[in-house]
Each structure stands twice: as C-alpha cells, then as structure tokens.
Chimera marker file (.cmm) of the C-alpha trace (Angstrom):
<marker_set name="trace">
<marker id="1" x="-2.697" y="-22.755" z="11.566" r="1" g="1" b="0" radius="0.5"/>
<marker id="2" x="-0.247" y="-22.221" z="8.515" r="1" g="1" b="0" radius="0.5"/>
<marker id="3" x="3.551" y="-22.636" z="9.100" r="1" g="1" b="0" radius="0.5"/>
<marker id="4" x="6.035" y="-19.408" z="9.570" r="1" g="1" b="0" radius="0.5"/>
<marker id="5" x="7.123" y="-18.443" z="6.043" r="1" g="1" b="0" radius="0.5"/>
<marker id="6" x="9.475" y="-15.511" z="7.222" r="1" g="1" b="0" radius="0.5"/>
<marker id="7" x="11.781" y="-14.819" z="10.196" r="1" g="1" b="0" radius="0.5"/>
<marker id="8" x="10.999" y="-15.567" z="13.647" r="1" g="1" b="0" radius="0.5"/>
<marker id="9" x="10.502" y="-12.146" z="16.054" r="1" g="1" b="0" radius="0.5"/>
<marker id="10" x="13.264" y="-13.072" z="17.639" r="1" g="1" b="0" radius="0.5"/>
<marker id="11" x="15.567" y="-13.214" z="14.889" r="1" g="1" b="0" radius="0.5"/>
<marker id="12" x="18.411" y="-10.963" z="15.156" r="1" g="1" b="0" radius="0.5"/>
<marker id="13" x="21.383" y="-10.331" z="12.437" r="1" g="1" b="0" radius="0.5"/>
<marker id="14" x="24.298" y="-8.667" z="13.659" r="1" g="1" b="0" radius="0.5"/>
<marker id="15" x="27.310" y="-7.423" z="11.688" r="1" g="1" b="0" radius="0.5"/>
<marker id="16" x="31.040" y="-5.813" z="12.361" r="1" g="1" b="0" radius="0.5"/>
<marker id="17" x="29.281" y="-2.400" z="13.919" r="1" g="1" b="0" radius="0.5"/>
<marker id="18" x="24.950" y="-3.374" z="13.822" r="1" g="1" b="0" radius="0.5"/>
<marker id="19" x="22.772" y="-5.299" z="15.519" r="1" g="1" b="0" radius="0.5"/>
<marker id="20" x="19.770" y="-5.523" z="12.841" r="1" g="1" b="0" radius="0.5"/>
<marker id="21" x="16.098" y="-6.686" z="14.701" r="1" g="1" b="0" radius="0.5"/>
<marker id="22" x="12.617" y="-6.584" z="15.418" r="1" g="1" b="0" radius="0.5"/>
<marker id="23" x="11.430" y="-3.502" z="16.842" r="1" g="1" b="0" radius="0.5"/>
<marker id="24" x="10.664" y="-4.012" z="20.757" r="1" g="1" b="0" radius="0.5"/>
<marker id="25" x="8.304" y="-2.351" z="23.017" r="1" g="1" b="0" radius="0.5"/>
<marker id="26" x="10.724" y="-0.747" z="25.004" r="1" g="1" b="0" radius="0.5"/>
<marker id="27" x="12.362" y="1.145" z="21.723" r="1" g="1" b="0" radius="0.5"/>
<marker id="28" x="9.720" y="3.182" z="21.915" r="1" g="1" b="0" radius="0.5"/>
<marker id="29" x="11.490" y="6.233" z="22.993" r="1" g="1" b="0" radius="0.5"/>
<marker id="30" x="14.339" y="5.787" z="20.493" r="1" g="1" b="0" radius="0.5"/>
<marker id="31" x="11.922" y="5.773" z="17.806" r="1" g="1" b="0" radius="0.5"/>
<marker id="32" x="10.501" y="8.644" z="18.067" r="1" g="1" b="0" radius="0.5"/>
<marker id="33" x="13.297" y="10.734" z="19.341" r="1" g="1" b="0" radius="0.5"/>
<marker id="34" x="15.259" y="9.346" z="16.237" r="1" g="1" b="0" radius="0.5"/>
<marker id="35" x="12.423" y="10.509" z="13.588" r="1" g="1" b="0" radius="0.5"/>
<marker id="36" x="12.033" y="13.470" z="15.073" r="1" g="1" b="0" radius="0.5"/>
<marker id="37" x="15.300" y="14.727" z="14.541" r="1" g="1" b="0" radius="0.5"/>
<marker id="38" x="15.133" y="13.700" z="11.838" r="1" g="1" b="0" radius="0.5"/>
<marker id="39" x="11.218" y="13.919" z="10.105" r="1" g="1" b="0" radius="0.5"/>
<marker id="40" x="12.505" y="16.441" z="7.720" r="1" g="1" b="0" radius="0.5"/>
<marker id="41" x="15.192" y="14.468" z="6.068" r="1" g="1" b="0" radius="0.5"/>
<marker id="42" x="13.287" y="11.178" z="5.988" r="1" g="1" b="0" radius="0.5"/>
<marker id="43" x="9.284" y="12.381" z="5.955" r="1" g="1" b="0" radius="0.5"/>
<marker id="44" x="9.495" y="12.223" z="1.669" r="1" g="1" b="0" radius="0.5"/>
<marker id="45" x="9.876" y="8.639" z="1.774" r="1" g="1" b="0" radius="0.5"/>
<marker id="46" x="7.566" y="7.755" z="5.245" r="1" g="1" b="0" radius="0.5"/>
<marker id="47" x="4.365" y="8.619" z="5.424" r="1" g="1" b="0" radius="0.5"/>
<marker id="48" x="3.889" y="7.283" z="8.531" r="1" g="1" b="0" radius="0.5"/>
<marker id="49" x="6.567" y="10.315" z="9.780" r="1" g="1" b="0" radius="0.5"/>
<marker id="50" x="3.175" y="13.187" z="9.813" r="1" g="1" b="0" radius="0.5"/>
<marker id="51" x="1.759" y="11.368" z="12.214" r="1" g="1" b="0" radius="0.5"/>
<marker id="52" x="4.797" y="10.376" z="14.548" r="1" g="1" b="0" radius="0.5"/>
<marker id="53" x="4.434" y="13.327" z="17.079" r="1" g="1" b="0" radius="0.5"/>
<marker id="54" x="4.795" y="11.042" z="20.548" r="1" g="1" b="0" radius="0.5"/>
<marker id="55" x="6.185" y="7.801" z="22.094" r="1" g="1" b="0" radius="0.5"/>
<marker id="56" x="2.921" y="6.771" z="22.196" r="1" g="1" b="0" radius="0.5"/>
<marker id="57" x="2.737" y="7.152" z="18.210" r="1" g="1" b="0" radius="0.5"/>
<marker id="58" x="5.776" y="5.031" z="18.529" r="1" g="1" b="0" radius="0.5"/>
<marker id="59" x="4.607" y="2.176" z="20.584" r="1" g="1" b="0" radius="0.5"/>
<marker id="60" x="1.596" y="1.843" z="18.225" r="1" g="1" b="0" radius="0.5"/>
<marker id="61" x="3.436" y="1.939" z="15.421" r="1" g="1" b="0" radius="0.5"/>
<marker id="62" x="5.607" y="-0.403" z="16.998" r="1" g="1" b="0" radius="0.5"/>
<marker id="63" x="2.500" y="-2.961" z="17.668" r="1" g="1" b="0" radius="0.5"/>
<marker id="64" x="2.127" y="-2.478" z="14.156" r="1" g="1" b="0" radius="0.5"/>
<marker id="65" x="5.055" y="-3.986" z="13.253" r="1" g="1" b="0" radius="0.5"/>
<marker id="66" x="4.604" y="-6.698" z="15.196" r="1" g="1" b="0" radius="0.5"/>
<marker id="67" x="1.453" y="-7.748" z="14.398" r="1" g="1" b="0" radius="0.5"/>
<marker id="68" x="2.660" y="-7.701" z="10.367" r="1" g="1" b="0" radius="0.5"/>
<marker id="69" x="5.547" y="-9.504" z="11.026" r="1" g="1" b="0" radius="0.5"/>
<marker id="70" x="3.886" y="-12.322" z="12.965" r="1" g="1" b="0" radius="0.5"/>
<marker id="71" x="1.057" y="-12.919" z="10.209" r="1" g="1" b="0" radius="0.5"/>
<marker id="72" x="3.746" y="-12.664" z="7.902" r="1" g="1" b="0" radius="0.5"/>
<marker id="73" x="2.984" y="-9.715" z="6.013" r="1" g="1" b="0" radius="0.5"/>
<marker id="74" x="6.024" y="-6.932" z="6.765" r="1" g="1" b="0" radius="0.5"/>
<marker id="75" x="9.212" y="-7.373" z="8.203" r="1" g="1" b="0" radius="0.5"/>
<marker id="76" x="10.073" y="-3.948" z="9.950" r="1" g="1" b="0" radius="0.5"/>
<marker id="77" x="13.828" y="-3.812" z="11.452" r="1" g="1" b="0" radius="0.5"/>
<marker id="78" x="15.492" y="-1.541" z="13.814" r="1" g="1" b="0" radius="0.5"/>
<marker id="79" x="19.553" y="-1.197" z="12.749" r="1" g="1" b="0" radius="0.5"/>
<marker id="80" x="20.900" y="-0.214" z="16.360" r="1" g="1" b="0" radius="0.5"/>
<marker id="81" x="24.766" y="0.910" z="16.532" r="1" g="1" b="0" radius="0.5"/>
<marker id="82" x="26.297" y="-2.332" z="18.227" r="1" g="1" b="0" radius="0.5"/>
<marker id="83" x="28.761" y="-0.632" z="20.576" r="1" g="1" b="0" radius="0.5"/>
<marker id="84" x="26.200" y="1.828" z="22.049" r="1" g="1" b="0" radius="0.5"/>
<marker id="85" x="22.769" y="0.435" z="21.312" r="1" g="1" b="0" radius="0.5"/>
<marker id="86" x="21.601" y="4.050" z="19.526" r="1" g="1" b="0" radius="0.5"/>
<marker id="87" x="18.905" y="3.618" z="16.681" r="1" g="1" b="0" radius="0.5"/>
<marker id="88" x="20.220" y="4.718" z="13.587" r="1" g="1" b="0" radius="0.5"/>
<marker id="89" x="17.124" y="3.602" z="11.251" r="1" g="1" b="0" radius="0.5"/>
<marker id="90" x="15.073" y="0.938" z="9.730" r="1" g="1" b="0" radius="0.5"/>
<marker id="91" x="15.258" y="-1.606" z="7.436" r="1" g="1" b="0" radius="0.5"/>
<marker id="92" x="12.550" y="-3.381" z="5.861" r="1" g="1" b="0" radius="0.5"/>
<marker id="93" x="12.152" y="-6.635" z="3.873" r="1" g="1" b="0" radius="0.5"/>
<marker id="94" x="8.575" y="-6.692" z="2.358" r="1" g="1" b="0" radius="0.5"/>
<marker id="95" x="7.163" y="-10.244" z="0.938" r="1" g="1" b="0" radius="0.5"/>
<marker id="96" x="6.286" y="-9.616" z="-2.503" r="1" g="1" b="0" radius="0.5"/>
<marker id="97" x="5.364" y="-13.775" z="-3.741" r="1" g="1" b="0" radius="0.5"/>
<marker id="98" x="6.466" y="-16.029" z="-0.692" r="1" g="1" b="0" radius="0.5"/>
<marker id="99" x="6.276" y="-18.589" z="-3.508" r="1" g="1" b="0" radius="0.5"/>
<marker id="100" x="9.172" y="-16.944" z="-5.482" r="1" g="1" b="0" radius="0.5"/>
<marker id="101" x="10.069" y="-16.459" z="-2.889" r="1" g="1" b="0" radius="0.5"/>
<marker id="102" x="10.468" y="-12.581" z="-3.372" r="1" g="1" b="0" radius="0.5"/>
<marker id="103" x="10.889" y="-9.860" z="-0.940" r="1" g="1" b="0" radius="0.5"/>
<marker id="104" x="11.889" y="-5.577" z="-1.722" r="1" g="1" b="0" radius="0.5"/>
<marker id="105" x="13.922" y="-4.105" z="0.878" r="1" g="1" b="0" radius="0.5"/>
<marker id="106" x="13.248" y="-0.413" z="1.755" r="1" g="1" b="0" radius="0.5"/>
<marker id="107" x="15.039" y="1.596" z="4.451" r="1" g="1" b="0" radius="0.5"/>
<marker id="108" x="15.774" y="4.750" z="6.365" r="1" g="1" b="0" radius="0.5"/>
<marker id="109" x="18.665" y="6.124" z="8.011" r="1" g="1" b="0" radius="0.5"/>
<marker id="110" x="18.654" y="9.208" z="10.749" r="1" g="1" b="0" radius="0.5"/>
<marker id="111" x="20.455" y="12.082" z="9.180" r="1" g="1" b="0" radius="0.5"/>
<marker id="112" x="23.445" y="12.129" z="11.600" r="1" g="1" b="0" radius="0.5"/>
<marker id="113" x="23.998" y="8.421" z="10.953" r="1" g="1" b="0" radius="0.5"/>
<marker id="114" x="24.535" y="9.136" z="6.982" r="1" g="1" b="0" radius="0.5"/>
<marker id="115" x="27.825" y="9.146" z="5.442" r="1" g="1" b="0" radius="0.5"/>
<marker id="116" x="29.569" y="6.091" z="7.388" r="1" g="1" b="0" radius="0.5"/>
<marker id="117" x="28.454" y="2.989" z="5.251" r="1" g="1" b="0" radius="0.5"/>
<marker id="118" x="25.491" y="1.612" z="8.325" r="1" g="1" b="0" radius="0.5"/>
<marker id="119" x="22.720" y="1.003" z="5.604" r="1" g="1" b="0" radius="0.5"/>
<marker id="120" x="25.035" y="-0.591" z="2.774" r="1" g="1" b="0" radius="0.5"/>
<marker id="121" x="26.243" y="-2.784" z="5.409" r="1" g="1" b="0" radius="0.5"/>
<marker id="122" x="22.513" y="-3.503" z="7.263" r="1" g="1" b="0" radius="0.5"/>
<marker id="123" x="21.149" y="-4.134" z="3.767" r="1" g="1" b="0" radius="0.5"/>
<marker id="124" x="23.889" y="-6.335" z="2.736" r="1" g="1" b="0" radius="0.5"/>
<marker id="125" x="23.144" y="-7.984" z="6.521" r="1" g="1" b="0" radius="0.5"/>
<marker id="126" x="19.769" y="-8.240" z="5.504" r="1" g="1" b="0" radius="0.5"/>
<marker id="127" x="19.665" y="-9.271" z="1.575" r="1" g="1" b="0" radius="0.5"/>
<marker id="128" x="22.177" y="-12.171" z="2.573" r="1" g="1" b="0" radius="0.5"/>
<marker id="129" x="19.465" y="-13.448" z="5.244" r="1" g="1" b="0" radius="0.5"/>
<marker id="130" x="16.857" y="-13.213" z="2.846" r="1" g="1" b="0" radius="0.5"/>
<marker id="131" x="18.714" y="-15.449" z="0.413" r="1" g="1" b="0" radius="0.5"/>
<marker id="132" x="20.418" y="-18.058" z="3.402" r="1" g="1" b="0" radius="0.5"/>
<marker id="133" x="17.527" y="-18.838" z="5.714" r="1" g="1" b="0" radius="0.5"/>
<marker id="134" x="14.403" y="-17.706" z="3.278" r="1" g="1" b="0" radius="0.5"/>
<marker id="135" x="15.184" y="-19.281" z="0.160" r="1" g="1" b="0" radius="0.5"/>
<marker id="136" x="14.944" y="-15.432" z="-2.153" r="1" g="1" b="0" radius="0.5"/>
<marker id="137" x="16.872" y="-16.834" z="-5.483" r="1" g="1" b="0" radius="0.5"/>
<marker id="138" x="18.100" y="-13.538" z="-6.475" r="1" g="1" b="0" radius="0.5"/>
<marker id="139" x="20.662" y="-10.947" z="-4.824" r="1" g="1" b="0" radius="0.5"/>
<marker id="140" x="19.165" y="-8.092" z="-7.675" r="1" g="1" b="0" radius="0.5"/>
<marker id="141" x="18.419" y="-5.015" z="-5.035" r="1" g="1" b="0" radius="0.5"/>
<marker id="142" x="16.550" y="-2.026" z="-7.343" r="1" g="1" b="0" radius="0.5"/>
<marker id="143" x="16.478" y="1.235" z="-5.436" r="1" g="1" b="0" radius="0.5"/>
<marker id="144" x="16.743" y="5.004" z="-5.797" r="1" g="1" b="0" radius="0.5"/>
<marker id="145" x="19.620" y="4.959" z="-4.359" r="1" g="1" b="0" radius="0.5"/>
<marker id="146" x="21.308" y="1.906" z="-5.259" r="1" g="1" b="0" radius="0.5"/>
<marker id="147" x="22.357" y="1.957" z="-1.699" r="1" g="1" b="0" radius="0.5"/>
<marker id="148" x="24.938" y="4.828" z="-2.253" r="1" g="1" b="0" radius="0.5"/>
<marker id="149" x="24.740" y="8.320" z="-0.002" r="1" g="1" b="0" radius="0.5"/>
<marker id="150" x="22.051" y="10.466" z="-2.027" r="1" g="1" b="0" radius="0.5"/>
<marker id="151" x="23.630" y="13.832" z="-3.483" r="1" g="1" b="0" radius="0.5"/>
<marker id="152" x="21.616" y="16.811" z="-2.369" r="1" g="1" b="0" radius="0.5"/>
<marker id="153" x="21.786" y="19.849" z="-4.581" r="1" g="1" b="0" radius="0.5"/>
<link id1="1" id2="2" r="1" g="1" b="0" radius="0.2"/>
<link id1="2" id2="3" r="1" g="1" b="0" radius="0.2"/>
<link id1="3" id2="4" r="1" g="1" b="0" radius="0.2"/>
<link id1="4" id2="5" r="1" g="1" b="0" radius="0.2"/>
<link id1="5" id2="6" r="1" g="1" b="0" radius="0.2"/>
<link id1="6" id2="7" r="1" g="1" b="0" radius="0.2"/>
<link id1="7" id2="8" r="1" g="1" b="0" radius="0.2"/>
<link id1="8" id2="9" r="1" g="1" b="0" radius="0.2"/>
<link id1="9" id2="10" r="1" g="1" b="0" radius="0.2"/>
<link id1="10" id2="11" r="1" g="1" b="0" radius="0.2"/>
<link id1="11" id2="12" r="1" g="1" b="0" radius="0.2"/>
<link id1="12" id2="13" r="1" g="1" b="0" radius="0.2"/>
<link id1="13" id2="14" r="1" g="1" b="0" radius="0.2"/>
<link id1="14" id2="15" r="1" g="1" b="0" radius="0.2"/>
<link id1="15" id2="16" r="1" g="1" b="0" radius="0.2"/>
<link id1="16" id2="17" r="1" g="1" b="0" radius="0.2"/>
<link id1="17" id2="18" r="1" g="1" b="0" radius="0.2"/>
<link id1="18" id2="19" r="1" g="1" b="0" radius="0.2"/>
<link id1="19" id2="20" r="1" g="1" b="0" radius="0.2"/>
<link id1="20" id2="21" r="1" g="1" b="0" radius="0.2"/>
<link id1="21" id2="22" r="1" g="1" b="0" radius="0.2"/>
<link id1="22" id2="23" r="1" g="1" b="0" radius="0.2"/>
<link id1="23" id2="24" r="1" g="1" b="0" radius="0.2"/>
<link id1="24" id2="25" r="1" g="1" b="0" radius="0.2"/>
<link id1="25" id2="26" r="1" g="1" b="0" radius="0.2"/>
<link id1="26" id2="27" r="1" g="1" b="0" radius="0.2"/>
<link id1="27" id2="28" r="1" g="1" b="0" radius="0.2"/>
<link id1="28" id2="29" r="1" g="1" b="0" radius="0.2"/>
<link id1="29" id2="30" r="1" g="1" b="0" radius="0.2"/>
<link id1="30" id2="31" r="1" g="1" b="0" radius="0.2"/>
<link id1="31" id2="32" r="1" g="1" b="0" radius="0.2"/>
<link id1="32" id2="33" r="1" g="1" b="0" radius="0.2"/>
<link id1="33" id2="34" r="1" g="1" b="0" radius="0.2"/>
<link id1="34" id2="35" r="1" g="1" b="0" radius="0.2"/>
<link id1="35" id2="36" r="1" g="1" b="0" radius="0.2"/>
<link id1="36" id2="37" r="1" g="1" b="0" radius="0.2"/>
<link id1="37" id2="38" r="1" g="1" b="0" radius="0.2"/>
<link id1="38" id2="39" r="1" g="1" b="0" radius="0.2"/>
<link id1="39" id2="40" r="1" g="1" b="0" radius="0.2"/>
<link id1="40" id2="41" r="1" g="1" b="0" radius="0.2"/>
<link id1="41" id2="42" r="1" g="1" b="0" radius="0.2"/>
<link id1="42" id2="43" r="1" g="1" b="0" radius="0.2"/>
<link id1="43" id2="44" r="1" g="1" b="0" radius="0.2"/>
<link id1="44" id2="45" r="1" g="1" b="0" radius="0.2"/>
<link id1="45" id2="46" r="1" g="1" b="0" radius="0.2"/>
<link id1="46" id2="47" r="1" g="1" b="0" radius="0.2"/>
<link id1="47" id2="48" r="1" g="1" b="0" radius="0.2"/>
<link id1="48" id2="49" r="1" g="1" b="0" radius="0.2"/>
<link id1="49" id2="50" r="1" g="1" b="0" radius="0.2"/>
<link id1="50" id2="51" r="1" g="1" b="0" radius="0.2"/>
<link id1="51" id2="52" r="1" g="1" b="0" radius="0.2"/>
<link id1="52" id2="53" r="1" g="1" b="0" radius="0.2"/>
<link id1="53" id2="54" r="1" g="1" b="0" radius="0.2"/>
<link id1="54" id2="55" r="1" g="1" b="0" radius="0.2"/>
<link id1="55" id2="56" r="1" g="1" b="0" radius="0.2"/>
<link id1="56" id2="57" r="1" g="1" b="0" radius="0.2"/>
<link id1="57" id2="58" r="1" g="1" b="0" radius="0.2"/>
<link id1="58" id2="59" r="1" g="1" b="0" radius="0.2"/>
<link id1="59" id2="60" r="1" g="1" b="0" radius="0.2"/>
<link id1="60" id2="61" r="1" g="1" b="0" radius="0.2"/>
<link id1="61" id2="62" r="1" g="1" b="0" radius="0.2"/>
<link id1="62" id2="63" r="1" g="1" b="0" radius="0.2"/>
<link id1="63" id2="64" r="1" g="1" b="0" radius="0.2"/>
<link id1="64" id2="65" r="1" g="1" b="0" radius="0.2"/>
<link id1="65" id2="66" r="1" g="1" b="0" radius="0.2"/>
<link id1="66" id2="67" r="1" g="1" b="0" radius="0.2"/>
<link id1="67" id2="68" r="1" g="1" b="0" radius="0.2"/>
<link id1="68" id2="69" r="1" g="1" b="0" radius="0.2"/>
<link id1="69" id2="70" r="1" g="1" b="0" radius="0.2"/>
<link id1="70" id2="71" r="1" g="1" b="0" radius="0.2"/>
<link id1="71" id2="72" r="1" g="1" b="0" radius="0.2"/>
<link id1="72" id2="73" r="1" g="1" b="0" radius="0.2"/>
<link id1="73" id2="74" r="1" g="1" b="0" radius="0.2"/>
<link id1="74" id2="75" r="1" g="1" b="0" radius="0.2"/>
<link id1="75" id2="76" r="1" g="1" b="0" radius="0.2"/>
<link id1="76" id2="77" r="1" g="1" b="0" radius="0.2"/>
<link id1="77" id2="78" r="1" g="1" b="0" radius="0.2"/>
<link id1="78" id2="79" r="1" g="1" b="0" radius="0.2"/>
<link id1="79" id2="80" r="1" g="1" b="0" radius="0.2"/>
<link id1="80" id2="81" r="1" g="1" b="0" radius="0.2"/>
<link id1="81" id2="82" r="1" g="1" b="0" radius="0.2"/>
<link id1="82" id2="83" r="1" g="1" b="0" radius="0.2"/>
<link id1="83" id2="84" r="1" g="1" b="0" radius="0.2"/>
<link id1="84" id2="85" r="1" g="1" b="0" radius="0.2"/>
<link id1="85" id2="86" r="1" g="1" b="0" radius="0.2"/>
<link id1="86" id2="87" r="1" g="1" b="0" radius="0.2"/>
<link id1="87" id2="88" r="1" g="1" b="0" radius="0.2"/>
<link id1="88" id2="89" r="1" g="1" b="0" radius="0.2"/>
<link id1="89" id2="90" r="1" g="1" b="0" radius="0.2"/>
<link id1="90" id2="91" r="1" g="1" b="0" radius="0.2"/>
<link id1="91" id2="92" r="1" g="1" b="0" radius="0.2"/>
<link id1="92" id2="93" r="1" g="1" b="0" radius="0.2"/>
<link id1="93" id2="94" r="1" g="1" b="0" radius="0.2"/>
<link id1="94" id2="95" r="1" g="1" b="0" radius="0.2"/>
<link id1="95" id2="96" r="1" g="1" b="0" radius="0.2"/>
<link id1="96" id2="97" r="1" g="1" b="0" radius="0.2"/>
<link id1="97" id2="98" r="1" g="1" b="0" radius="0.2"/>
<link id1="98" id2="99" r="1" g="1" b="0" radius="0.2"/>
<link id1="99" id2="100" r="1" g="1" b="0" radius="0.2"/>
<link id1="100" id2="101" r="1" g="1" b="0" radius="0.2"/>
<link id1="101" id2="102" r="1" g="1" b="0" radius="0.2"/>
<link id1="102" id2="103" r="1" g="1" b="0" radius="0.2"/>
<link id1="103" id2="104" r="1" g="1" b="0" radius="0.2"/>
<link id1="104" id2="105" r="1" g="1" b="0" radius="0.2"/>
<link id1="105" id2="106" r="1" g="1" b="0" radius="0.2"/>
<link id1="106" id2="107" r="1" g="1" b="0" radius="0.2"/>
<link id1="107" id2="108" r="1" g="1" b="0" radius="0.2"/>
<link id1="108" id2="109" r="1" g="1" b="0" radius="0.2"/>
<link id1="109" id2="110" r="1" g="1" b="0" radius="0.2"/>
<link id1="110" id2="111" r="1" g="1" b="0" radius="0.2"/>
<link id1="111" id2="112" r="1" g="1" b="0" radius="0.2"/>
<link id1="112" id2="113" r="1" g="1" b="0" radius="0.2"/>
<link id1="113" id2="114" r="1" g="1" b="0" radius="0.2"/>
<link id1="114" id2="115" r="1" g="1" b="0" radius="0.2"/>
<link id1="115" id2="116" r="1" g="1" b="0" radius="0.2"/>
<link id1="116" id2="117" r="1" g="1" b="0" radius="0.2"/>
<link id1="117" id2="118" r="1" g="1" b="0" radius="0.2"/>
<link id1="118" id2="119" r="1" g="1" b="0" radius="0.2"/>
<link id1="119" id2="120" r="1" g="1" b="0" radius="0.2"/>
<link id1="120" id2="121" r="1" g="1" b="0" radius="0.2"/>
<link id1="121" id2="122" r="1" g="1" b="0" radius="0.2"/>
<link id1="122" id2="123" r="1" g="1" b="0" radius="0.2"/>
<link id1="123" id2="124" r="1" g="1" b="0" radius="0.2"/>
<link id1="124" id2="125" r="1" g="1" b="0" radius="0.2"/>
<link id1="125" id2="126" r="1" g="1" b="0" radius="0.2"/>
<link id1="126" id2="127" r="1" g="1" b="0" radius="0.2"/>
<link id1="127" id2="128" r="1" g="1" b="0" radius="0.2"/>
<link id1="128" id2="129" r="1" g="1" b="0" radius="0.2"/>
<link id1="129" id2="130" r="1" g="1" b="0" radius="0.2"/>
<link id1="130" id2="131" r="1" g="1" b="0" radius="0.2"/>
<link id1="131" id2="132" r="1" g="1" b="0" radius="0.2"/>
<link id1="132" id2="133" r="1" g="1" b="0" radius="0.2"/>
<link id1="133" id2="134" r="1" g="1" b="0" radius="0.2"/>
<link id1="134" id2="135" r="1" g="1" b="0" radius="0.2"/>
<link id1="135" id2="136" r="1" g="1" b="0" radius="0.2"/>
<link id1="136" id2="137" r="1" g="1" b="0" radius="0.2"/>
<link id1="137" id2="138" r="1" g="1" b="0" radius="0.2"/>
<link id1="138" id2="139" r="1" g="1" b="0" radius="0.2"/>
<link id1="139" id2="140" r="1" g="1" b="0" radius="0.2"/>
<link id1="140" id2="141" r="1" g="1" b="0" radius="0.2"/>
<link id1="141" id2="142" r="1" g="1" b="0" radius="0.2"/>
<link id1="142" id2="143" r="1" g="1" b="0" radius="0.2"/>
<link id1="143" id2="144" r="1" g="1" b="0" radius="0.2"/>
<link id1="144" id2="145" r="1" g="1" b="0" radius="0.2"/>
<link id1="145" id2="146" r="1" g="1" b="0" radius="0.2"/>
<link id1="146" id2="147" r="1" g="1" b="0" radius="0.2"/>
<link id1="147" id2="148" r="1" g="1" b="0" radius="0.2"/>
<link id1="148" id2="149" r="1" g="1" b="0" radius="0.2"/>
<link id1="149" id2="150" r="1" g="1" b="0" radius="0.2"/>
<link id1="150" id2="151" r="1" g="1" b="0" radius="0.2"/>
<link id1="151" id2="152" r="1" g="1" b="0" radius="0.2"/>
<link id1="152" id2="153" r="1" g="1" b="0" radius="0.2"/>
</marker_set>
C-alpha cells in the first residue's frame, strides 16, 4: 500500500469565524438544503448541482468525496460558520502533480453567505495548509474571481 500524500479525513482547519473539513455523513441534509437554495446562483460552475434533487443525492455525493479523498485524488471541503455550525459552501484543493507538489483550489459559496469575506478567508485557510503541511512551493492562486465578490450586471 502507498503512503498518504494529502490530508488525513480527519483533518480540520479552523479560522477566526470557519471551521474548514471533510464532508461527513451526517451533513447530508445541509448539503442539499444549502444547494438548493442556492442551485441557481452556483449551478454555472457545478455540474454536479442538476442532479442534486435529494439528501440522498447528497449522501452519495458525499461517499464520493470520500472515497477521492482517501485514494488521494480530490480533496472536497465543507466551510461551516464556526459559531453556528451552518454550511456556507465548499472548498476544494485538487492534486494537479503530487510531485510538484501542485494542487488548484476551486470553491463555492451559498448566495446568502456572499459579501462577508468567508471564502477569501477559507481559501487563505486552505492555500496556507497546502503550502505548511503538503509541501505546494507556490502561494500563486489563478481564478475568475481572484477571490473578490463577482459583479453581476
């Protein structure tokens, strides 16, 4: 059996106002209540949002997760609120060449959780780890948003 290139399941960052982790079983419920009030706002960059239509959708997509992140293939995040536990999103940190090592970051935030600074902060959270504990050489984040609130026309 190969050794563990990226974070342990357990592993669990927390900032000021986040708690940044593995999905769990029993998030189920969040999950899908949080992209469904959202799906409209965040279904352009998910594709997985179309077919997201029940908890149970949730706890597979969940397992999902899980199962990528122990063969170390995806490392799916929930970013929780830290004084009430609520789900406001994901975070990602994809392997690109574990032997750069190199890693993208993608994310999602719930549309009533935009506007207070959660996903620069959980990203920051995030990038930091990725540099700390799995050796990424390089702090350079590309996005489409650059990590700044997106301007709607």
């Amino acid at each position: 059996m190969s050794e563990r290139r990226g974070p342990a399941l357990s592993d669990e960052l927390t900032t000021p106002r986040l708690v940044i982790r593995a999905y769990q079983p029993d998030d189920a419920d969040a999950l899908y209540a949080t992209v469904a009030d959202s799906r409209e706002h965040i279904a352009r960059w998910l594709l997985w949002t179309d077919q997201h239509g029940s908890a149970a959708d949730s706890r597979a997509l969940i397992e999902r997760f899980r199962t990528e992140w122990e063969q170390d293939e995806d490392f799916t995040f929930g970013v929780f609120a830290r004084d009430s536990g609520a789900l406001l999103g994901g975070l990602g940190l994809h392997p690109r060449a574990w032997n750069v090592p190199f890693f993208e970051v993608g994310y999602w935030l719930a549309s009533a959780a935009e506007g207070h600074g959660y996903m620069t902060e959980a990203a920051s959270a995030l990038v930091d780890y990725a540099i700390h504990d799995l050796g990424t050489r390089s702090r350079r984040v590309a996005g489409r948003d650059s990590l700044r609130r997106a301007q709607h026309a």
